[in-house]
Each structure stands twice: as C-alpha cells, then as structure tokens.
C-alpha positions in Angstrom: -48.8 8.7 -58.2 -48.9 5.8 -55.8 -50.2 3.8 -58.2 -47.6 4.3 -60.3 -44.9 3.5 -58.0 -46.9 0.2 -57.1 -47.5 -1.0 -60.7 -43.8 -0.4 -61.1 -43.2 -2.6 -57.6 -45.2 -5.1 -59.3 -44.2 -5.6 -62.5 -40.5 -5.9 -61.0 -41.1 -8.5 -58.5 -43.4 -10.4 -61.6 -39.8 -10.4 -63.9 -37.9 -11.7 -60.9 -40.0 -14.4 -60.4 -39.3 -14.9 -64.4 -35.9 -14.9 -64.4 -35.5 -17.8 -61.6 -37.9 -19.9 -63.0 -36.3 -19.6 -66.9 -32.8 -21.0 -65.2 -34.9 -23.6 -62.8 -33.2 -26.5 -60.8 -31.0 -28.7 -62.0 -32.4 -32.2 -62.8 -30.2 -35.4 -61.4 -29.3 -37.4 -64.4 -27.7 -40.4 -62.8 -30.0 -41.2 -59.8 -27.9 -38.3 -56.9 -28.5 -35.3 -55.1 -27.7 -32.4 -57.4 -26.3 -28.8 -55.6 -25.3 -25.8 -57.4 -21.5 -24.1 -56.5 -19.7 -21.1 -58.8 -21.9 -21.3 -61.8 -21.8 -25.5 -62.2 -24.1 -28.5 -61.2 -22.6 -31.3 -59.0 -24.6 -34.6 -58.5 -23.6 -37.0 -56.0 -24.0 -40.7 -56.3 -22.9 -43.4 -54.2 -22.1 -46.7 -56.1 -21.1 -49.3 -53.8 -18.0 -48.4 -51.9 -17.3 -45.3 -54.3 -18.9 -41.6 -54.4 -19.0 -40.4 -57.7 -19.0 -36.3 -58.6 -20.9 -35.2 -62.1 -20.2 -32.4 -62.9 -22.2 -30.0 -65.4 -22.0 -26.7 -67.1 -25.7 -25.4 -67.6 -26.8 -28.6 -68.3 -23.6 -29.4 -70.5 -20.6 -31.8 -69.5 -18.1 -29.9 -67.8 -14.3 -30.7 -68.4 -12.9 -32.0 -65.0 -9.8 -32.9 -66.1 -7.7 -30.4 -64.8 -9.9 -30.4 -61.1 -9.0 -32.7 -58.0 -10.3 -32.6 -54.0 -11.6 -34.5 -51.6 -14.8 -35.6 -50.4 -15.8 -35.9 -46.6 -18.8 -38.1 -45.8 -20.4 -38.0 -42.1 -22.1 -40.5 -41.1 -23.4 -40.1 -37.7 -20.1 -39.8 -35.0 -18.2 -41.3 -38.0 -16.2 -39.2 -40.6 -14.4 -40.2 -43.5 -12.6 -38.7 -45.9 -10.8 -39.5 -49.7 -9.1 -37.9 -52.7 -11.4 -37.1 -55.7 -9.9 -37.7 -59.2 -11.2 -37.4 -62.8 -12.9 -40.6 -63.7 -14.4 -39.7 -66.7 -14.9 -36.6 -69.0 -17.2 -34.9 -66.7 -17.0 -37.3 -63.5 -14.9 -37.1 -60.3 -14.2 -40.4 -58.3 -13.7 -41.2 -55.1 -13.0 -44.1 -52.6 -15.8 -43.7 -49.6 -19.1 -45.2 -49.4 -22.2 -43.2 -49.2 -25.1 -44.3 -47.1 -29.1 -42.3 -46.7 -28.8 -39.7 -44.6 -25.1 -39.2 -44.7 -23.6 -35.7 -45.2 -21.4 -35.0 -47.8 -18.7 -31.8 -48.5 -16.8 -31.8 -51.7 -14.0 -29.7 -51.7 -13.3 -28.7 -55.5 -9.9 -27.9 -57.0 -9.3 -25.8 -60.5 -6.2 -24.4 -61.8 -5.7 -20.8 -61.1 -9.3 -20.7 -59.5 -10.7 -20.4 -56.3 -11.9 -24.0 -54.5 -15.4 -24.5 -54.6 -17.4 -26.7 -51.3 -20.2 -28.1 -52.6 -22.6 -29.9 -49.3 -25.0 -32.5 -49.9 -27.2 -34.4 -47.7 -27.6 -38.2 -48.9 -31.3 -39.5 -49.9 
C-alpha cells in the first residue's frame, strides 16, 4: 500500500517538473533582461538615453497600443522616473537612461485591466 501511495507521489512530482519545463523561460530577443507579469513577457533594453519595453504574448508580439505607464530606474541614491508610450507594434518607450546594475519597475496600464509592475535588475 505504501508503495502505492509513493509511486503515485512520484509520478506527480515527475509531470510537474514536465509542465515547467514545456513552457521554459522566456528568451531576450533584443539584447534586455526579460521578466514575466499577468501571462506576458517584458524585455528591457536601454538604448542610449531611452528604456525600451518589448512586450510578448507566449513568444508572439503583443498589441501595446492601447497600454501606457511609467518606468522608475534607481540608480544607487538616484531615482528617476518617465511616461512609457507605444513606440512600435509591440514596444513601449520611454525617456530615462539605463545603466548595469540599475533597478527598474515598470508600471503597466491596459484598458479595463488591472496594472501590471513588472521589476528588473539591469545587466
């Protein structure tokens, strides 16, 4: 009877283990930190004095048309914040450099959704 129970134990651990390893971690496609918030994929990249936002569905562009925020960047003592805008079909722009080691929090607005906060830590 114990056996049972432990073969049973085991085999659902073994299709846990399964099922996080079919969905995996997102990949960074442009060269950023990638985090995962409500379902989507977020990569951060800093380009020059600008912080860009890509934004994925399961590994498909996501429509960010309709979604605006802002972006916080602390840099040591120093904090800085700007408004993040659609800049492309799946990319969300805004005005603050990024430097290593910097921490991030993207605040994430959709119509008649809840926000999403999305932290990053800067490589």
């Amino acid at each position: 009877m114990q056996k049972r129970y432990m073969m049973a134990a085991l085999l659902g651990l073994s299709m846990i283990g399964f099922n996080a390893h079919a969905h995996g971690a997102p990949q960074a496609q442009h060269g950023g930190v990638v985090q995962v918030a409500a379902d989507l994929g977020f990569e951060l990249v800093g380009r020059g004095a600008q912080a860009q936002i890509f934004v994925d569905d399961h590994g498909k562009p996501a429509n960010v048309s309709q979604m605006t925020g802002q972006l916080t960047v602390l840099q040591g003592a120093t904090r800085s914040q700007a408004a993040l805008a659609p800049a492309g079909p799946n990319m969300l722009q805004a005005n603050v450099p990024l430097a290593p080691g910097a921490r991030a929090v993207a605040t994430i607005n959709r119509p008649n959704q809840p926000a999403i906060t999305v932290r990053f830590v800067v490589k």
